[in-house]
N, C-alpha and C positions, 0 to 999 in steps of 0.2 A: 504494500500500500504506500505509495507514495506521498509524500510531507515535504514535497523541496521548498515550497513559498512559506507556508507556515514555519520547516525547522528553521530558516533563516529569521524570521520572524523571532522566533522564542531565544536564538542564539544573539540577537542584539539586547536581549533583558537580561538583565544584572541575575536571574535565579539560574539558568541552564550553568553558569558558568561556574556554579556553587558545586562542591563534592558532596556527592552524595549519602558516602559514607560515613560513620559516626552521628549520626542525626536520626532523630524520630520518624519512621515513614508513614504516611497515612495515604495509603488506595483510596482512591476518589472516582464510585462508579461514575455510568454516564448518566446518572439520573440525580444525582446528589455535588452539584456545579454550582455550590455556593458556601462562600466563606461565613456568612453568618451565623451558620448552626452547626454543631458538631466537634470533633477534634479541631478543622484548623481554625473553630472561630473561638476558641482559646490560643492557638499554638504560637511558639512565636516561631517568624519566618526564617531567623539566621539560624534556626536549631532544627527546623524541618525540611523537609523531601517529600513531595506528593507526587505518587506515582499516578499516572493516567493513561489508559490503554485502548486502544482499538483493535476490535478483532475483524475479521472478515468471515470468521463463522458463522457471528451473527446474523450477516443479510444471508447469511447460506443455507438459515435455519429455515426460515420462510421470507416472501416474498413481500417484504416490508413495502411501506410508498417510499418509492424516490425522494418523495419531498420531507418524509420521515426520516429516510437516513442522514440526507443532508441537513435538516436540522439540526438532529443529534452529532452528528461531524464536528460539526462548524463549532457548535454549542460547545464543544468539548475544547475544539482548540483554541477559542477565543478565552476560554476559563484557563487553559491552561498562561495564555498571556499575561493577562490576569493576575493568577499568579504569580508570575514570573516580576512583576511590575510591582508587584509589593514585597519582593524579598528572599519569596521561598523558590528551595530547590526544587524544578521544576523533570522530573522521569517521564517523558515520553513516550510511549511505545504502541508503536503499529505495524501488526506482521498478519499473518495466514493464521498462526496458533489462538490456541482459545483465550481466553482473560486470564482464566488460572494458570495457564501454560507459561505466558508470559510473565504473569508477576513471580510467578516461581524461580523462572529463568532470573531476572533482574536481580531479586533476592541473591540467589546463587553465584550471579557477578560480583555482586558488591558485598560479597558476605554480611550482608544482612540477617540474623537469625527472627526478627521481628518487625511485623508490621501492623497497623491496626486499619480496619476497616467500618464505617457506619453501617449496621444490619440492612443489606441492600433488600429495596423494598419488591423486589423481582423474585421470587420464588425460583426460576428460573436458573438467575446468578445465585443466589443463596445456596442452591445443590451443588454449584459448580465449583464456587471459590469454598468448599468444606474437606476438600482435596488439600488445600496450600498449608502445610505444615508454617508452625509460625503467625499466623492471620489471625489475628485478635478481636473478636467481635463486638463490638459497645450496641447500647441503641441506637433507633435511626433519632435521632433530634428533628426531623423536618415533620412532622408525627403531630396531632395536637394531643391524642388520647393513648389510654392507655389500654392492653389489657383487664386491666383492673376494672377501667371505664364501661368496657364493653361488658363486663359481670355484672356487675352491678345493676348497668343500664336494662339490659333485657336477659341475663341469665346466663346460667353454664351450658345448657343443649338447647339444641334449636325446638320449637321453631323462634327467631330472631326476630324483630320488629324494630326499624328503622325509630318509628314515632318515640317508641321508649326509650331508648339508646341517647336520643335528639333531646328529650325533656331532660333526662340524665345530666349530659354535659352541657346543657345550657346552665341548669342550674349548678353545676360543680365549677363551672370556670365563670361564671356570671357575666357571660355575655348576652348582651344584650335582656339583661336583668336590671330592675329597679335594685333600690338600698333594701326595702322589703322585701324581696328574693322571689319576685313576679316578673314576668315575662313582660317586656316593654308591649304597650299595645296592646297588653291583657289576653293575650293568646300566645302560645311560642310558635304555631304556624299560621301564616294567611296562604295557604294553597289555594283555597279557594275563590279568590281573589285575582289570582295570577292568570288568568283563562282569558282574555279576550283578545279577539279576532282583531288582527291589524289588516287594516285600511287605508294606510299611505299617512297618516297623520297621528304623532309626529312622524317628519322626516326619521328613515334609518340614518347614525352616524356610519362616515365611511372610515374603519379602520387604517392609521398611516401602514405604509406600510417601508421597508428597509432595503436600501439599495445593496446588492450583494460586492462587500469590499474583496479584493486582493487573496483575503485567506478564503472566503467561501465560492469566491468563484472557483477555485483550485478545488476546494469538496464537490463544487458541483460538476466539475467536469470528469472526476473520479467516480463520484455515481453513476455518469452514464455512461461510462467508461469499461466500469465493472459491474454493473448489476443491468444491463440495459433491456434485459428481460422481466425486470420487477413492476409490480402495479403503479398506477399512476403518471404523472410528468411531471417533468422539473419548470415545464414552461414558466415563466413567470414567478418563479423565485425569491419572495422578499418576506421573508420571515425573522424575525429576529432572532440573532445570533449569540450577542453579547449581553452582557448586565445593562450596560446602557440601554442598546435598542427594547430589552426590557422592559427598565425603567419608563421608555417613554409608553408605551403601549399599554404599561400599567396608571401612568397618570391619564393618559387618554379615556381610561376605561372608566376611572375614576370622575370626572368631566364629563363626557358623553354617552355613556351606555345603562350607568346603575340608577340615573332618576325612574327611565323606562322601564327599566331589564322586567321588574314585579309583571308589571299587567298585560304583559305580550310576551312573557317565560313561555310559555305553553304555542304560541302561534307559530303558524309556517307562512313563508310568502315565496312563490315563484323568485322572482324580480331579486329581493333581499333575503337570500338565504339565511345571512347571518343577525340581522334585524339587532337589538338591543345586547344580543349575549356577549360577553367579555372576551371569548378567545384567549383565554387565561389560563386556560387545561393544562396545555402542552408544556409551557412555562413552568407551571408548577408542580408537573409530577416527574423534571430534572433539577426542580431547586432554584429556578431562576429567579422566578417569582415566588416568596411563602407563602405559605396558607395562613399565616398569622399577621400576614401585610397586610392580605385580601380581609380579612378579619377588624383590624383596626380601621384599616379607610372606610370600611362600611360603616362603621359603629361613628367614627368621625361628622359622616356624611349624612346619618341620621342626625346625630346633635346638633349639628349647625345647617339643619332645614335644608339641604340638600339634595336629598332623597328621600322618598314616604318608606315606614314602616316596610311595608308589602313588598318593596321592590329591594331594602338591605334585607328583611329576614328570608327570601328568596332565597339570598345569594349565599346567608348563612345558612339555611337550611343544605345549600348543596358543600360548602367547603367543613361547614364542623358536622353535620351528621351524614348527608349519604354518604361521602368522601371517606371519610374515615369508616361507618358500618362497613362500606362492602369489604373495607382492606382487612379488617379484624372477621369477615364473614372466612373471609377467602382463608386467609390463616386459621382461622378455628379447623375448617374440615378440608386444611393441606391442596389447597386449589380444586374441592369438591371429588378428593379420590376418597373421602372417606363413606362417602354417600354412592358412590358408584367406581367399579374400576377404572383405570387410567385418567379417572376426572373426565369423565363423559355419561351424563346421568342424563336420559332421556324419557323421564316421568310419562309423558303422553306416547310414548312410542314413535318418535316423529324419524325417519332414519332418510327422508328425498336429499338428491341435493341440491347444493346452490344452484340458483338457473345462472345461466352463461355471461349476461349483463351483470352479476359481480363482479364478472371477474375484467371484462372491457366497456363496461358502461354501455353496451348497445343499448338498442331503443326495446323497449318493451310494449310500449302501445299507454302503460298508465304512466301517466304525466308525475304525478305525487313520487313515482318510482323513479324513474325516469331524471328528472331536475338532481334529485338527490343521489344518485349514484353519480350524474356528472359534476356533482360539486365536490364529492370523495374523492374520484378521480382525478381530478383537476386542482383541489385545493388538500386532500390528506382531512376535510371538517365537516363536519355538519351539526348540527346544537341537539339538545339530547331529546326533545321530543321527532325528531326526524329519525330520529337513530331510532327509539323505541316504537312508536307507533306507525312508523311506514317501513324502513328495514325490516325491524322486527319482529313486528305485526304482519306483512305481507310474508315474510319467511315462517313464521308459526301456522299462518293461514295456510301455508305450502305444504307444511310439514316436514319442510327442512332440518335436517339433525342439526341439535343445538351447539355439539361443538365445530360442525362443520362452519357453521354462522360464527361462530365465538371467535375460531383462527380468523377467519376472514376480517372481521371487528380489528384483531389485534395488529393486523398487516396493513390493513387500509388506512387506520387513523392515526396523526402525528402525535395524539394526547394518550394512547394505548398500550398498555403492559398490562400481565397478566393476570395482576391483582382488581385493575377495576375492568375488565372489560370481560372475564370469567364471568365474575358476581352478577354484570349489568345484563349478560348474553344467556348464560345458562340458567339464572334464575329467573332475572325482573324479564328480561328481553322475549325468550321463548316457553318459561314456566317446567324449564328442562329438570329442574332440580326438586320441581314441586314447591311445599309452601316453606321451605327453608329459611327463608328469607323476606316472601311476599306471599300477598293472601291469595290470588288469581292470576289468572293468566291476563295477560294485555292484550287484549284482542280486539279486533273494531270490524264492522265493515265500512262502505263509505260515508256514512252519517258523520264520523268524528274526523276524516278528510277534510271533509267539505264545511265541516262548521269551524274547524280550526286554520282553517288555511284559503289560499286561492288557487292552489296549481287544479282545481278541475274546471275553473273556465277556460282552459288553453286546452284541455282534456279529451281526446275522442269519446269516453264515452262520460254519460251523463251520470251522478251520482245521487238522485231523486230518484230514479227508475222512473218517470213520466214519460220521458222518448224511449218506448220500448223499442227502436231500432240499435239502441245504444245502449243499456243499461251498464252501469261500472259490475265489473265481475267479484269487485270485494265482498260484495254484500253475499253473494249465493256463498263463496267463498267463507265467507265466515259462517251461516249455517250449517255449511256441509262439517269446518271445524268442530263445531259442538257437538252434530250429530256422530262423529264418530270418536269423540269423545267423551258424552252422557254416562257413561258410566261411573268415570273417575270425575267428572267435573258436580258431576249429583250432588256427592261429598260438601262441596265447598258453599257457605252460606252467599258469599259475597256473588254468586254465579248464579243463586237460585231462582230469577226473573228469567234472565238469558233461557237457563234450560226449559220453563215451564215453556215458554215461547218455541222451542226448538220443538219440548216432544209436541206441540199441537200442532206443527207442520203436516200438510198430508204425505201419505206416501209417493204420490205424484212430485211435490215440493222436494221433498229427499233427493227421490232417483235426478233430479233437475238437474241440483245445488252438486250432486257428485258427480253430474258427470260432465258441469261445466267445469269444476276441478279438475277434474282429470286432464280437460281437453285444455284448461291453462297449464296445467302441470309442464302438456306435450308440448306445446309453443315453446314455453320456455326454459323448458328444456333443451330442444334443441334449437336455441338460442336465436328463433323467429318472432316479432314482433304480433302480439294480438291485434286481432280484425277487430271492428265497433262490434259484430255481429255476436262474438265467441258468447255471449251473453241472452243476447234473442236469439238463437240459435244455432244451441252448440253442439250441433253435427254439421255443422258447415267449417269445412279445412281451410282457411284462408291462405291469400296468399303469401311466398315467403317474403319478408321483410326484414332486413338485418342492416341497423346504419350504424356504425361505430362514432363516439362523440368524439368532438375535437376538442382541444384545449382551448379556454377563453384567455 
């Protein structure tokens, strides 16, 4: 792997130049690229050495986005400057070998017998660097809670509840708590509040975005250099790289996104994919940005009228409770192999796979489908009700195996490791884990499209079902789910409308709803776009249509 612009780079800072030996070493994965928490945000810099490594195994493990790798590249080497610019010894290494291979190697050069490492939050590395003789584990500090937290909150065996866990540590760290020990706004959630449909007003803010300097144009021409068969493109490339471009992304968010974010959290818009949400993920599940930044500036921006209630307890709802539940879900039951082998638990028996437009963004015929996988593809993002209820939701409707979806999750997105995209995919996302975690499956047909969002005016087919030459196929779609799921869904209280309403379908209704399933199943499958028709009449074979999306 090549570093000739950057090693030159690192070699004009006072740290490369420092001997490595005799000094404290701290391994700094590539998700933990930040001095303020941890070993080095005590250490001092003339007594330390941080090693930092790139492997090539990792894009070789699966087929990460381009714009994924390169973020994390860049990210990595900008940190490593970084360092280097305030003191410390700066270990660089990037070869073929795995993480562990490498820091062993280094060790073994510089007779180093010890090193210490923040508990990396990847299950993943955690197996891998438990090999390196020497590697000292502390905890991870970029963490809000604790173990302890998550006992406490909702218990020692599942089933787990978000809501609990959330009143827990709201009230243990008193955020967003009066002096009497009440939840500002006399609620700790306004979910329900957060649900309306955007209509162009307010304007979306347009996220700045960062010119790719000297060191990342070098990663980005190593991406497609070397990985040029992985998902996605690099087109367009301006992601922040550095603590700075961070920094500013983060005051921006702070500015233009968090007055909104509350009352249009939950909407979709053709036109503004990205509409009020922060784009703050990816930043901070490498340490760029904290989760106890994003914490204070909310709380900030409450107190000084800045933000309504609705739109800060939003955003705290998602950085101290779901954020942290799913990572303590994921760790309670070992990335979900305790609940099924190899951590593939498919409760509903769901085993199709992805249709083909995963995997190159073709056209599928539904618009909701459609927009959203060209924004994955193109951008590495999409905000989390696009994720759960159109991904997700139309992949559960499929009966897509849950981890086949979960990898796909963890390769397509720039903000994705294994710890939140597991919990999000195999639980909340497809109900693969059962009620582990959540109480029902997320399931829709086109009624929560169409009231949350706009992409079905652009739509060939109509999601009312009034133009029955068109009718949206979600809806038979989702019938057909229930019905071949009624057994195990009976069970569940939160589902008992849905199923009463399933079993009084006729048997004509059934044979309909499963065999327009099917006949979407077969489209897209074999990776041809739906006809208006598949729906009014689903024994008519449409014709093939397959357009691959281009980059914006």
């Amino acid at each position: 792997m090549s570093v000739s612009s950057f090693a030159r780079a690192l070699a004009e800072r006072s740290g490369i130049a420092s001997e490595p030996r005799g000094k404290q070493w701290v391994y700094a994965p590539y998700d933990q690229l930040t001095l303020a928490r941890g070993p080095l945000s005590r250490a001092n810099p003339q007594e330390t050495c941080v090693v930092l490594i790139e492997s090539a195994q990792k894009p070789a493990r699966r087929r990460y986005h381009k714009k994924k790798l390169a973020f994390l590249l860049s990210n990595e080497r900008h940190f490593a400057l970084e360092l280097a610019e305030r003191g410390f010894t700066v270990l660089y290494r990037a070869g073929e070998a795995s993480f562990a291979e490498q820091l062993r190697d280094a060790m073994r050069e510089h007779g180093q017998r010890e090193a210490i490492v923040q508990r990396p939050a990847e299950r993943e590395l955690r197996k891998e660097l438990a090999s390196v003789e020497g590697l000292r584990t502390v905890s991870n500090e970029l963490w809000l809670t604790t173990e302890e937290d998550f006992v406490r909150g909702c218990g020692e065996a599942s089933p787990w509840r978000m809501d609990a866990f959330y009143r827990y540590v709201r009230r243990r760290t008193g955020v967003l708590m009066d002096d009497e020990g009440r939840p500002l706004g006399g609620r700790y959630s306004f979910d329900g509040e957060n649900r309306e449909r955007w209509r162009g007003d307010p304007p979306a803010p347009t996220a700045p975005t960062f010119e790719p300097d000297e060191i990342t144009r070098e990663v980005l021409a190593l991406v497609e250099r070397r990985w040029p068969g992985h998902f996605g493109t690099l087109a367009g490339f301006a992601m922040p790289c550095s603590r700075a471009d961070a920094k500013a992304l983060f005051d921006f968010v702070c500015a233009h996104c968090l007055k909104h974010f509350g009352p249009f959290e939950d909407a979709m818009s053709d036109e503004e994919p990205t509409l009020f949400h922060t784009q703050l993920s990816s930043l901070i599940n490498v340490g760029r940005v904290l989760p106890s930044e994003v914490l204070d500036a909310a709380a900030r921006a409450l107190a000084e009228d800045r933000a309504p209630i609705q739109s800060v307890e939003g955003l705290v709802r998602q950085i101290l409770g779901w954020r942290e539940f799913v990572r303590h879900v994921h760790e309670r039951t070992d990335g979900f192999r305790t609940i099924a082998p190899d951590g593939q638990p498919s409760e509903l028996g769901a085993h199709e796979p992805l249709p083909k437009a995963f995997w190159d963004a073709r056209e599928t015929g539904l618009r909701c489908l459609d927009r959203t996988l060209e924004t994955v593809w193109n951008t590495g993002y999409s905000h989390h009700i696009t994720r759960l209820m159109v991904l997700s939701n139309i992949a559960t409707l499929l009966g897509v195996e849950p981890k086949a979806l979960s990898d796909w999750f963890w390769l397509a997105y720039t903000d994705a490791y294994d710890w939140v995209v597991e919990p999000n995919v195999l639980a909340m996302g497809t109900f693969g884990a059962g009620d582990v975690m959540t109480t029902k499956p997320y399931v829709s047909g086109a009624g929560y499209v169409h009231r949350m969002g706009d992409h079905c005016a652009r739509c060939r087919f109509d999601p009312t079902g009034k133009d029955r030459a068109r009718p949206c196929p979600l809806t038979p779609m989702y019938w057909a789910f229930l019905d071949r799921n009624l057994e195990r869904l009976s069970k569940i209280d939160r589902v008992g409308p849905a199923i009463l309403s399933a079993r009084s379908r006729s048997d004509a209704q059934r044979q309909r709803d499963a065999l327009i399933l099917a006949r979407v199943r077969e489209r897209l499958a074999a990776g041809d776009a739906l006809d208006a028709s598949i729906a009014s009449d689903p024994t008519v074979v449409p014709k093939k249509a397959v357009v691959r999306r281009k980059a914006k």
